[in-house]
C-alpha positions as CSV (number, residue, x, y, z in Angstrom):
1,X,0.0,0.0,0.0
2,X,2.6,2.3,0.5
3,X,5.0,1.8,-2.5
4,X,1.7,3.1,-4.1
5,X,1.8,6.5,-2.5
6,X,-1.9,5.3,-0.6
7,X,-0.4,5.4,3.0
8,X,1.9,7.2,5.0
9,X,3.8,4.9,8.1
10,X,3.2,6.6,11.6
11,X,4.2,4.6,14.1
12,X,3.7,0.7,15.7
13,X,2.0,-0.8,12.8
14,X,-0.1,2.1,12.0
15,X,-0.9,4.2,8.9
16,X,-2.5,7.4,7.5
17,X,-4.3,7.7,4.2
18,X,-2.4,10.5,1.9
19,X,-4.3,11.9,-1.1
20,X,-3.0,11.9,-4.5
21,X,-4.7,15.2,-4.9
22,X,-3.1,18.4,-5.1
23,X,-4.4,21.3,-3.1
24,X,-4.0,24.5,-2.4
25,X,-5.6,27.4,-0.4
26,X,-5.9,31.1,0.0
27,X,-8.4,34.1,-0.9
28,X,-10.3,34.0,-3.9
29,X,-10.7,36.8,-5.8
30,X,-13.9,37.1,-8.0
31,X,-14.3,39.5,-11.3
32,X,-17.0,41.4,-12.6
33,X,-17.1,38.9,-15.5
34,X,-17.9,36.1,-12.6
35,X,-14.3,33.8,-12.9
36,X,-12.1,33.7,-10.1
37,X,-8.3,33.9,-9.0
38,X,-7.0,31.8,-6.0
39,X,-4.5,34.3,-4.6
40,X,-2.1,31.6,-2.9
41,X,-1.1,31.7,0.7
42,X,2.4,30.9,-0.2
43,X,4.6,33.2,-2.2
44,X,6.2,30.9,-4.4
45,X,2.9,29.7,-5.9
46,X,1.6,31.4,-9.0
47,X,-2.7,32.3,-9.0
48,X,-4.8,30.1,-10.0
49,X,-7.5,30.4,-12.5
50,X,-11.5,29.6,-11.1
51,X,-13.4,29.4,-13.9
52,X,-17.4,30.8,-12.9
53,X,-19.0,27.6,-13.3
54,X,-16.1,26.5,-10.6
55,X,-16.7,29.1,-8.5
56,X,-19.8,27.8,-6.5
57,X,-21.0,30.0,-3.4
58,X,-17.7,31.8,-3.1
59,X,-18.1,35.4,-2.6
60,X,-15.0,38.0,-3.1
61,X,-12.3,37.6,-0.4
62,X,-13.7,34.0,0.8
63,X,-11.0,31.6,2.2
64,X,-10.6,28.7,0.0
65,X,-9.3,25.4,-0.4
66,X,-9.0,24.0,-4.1
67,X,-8.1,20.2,-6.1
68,X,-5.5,21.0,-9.0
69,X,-6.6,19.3,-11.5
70,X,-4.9,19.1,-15.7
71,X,-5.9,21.9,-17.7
72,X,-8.2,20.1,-21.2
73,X,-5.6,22.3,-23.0
């Protein structure tokens, strides 16, 4: 399981789960036009483009927390 990247050892025979997922978090920033920017937490990251059928409930300034997923480009 964990040659796979599934599970993480801990400690005496137990294990956590570890996504495969990407995430990140920080403020969104929502145009007039209705698509979004995550504005990272961390400096080193670049933006991220929301896309306004993405965006869900998320008002201007909300806190965050996205999946990377590929681009269909």
């Amino acid at each position: 399981m964990s040659d796979q990247g599934d599970a993480e050892y801990l400690d005496k025979g137990k294990y956590r789960y570890v996504s495969s997922h990407h995430y990140m978090s920080g403020r969104i920033e929502v145009t007039r036009s209705g698509v979004g920017f995550l504005l990272s937490e961390k400096p080193e990251d670049q933006d991220v483009f929301i896309p306004a059928r993405s965006i869900g409930k998320a008002l201007n300034g909300d806190l965050v927390k996205v999946k990377m997923t590929k681009s269909r480009r």
